[in-house]
C-alpha positions as CSV (number, residue, x, y, z in Angstrom):
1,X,6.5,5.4,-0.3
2,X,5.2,8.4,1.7
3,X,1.5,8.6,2.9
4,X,0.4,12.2,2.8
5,X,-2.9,12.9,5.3
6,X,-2.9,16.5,4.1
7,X,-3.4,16.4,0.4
8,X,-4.9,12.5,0.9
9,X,-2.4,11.4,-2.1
10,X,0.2,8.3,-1.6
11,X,3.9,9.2,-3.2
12,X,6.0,6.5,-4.6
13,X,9.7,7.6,-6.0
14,X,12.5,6.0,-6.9
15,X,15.4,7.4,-8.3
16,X,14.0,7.6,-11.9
17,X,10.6,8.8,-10.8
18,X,7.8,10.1,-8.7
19,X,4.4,9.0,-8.7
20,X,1.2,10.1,-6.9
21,X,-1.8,8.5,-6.2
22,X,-4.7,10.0,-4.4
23,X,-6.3,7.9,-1.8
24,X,-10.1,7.6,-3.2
25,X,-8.3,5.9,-6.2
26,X,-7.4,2.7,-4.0
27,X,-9.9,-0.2,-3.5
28,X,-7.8,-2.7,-1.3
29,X,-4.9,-3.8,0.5
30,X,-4.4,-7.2,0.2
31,X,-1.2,-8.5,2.2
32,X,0.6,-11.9,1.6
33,X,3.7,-12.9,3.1
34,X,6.0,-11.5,1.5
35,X,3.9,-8.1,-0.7
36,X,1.5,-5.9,-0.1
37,X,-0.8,-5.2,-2.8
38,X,-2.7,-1.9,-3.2
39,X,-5.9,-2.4,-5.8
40,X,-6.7,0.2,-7.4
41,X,-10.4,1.0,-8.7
42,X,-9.1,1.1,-12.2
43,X,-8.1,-3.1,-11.2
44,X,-4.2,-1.9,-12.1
45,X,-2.1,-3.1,-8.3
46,X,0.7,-1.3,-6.6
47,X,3.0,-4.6,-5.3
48,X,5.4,-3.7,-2.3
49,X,7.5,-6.3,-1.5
50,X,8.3,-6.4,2.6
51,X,12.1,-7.0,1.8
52,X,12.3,-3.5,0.2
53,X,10.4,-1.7,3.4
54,X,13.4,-0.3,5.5
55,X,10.9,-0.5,8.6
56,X,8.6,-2.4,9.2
57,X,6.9,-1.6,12.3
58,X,6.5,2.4,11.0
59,X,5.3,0.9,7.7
60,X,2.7,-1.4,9.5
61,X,1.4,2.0,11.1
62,X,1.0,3.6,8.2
63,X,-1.2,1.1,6.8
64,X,-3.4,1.5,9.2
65,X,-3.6,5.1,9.4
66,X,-4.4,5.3,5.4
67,X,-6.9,2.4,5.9
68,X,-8.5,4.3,8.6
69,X,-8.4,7.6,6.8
70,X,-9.6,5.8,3.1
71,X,-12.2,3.2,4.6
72,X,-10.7,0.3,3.0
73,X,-10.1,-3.3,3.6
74,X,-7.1,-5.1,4.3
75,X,-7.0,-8.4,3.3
76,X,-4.6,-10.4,5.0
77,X,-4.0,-13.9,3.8
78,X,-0.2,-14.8,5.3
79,X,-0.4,-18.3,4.6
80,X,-1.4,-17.8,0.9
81,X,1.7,-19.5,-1.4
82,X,2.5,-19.8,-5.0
83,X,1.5,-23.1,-6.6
C-alpha cells in the first residue's frame, strides 16, 4: 500500500494486481486490533490486517499524514472483539 500526496490517490498491488483509489473516495478509518478498515463512500471497505504491515511505526505515520491531508476520521476501537 503506497500513499501518494502528489496525485492524492492510495495504491494497493500485490503480485496479481494494482489498484488505485483516490483519496476523496474514502469516508473512514476505522482501526481494531488486529485491521484497519478504510470506508469508502460507495460503503465497499479496504481491510488491512496489521500482521501483513512490514512496519508498523512508518505505516502508523502514514495514516496520519492521509487523514490530515483527506479530513477524515479515525475510529479507533482496540478493545473491540468478535463475539
Amino acid at each position: 500500500m503506497k500513499f501518494d500526496d502528489i496525485e492524492e490517490i492510495i495504491t494497493i498491488s500485490d503480485v496479481n494486481a494494482e489498484t488505485k483509489i483516490k483519496y476523496q473516495s474514502f469516508e473512514v478509518i476505522e482501526e481494531i486490533k488486529d485491521y484497519f478498515f478504510f470506508k469508502l463512500k460507495t460503503g465497499e471497505r479496504l481491510i488491512i490486517p496489521k500482521r501483513a504491515i512490514n512496519n508498523q511505526e512508518d505505516f502508523a505515520d502514514e495514516i496520519r499524514n492521509f487523514q490530515k491531508n483527506c479530513r477524515i476520521d479515525c475510529l479507533k476501537e482496540l478493545d473491540w472483539k468478535w463475539k
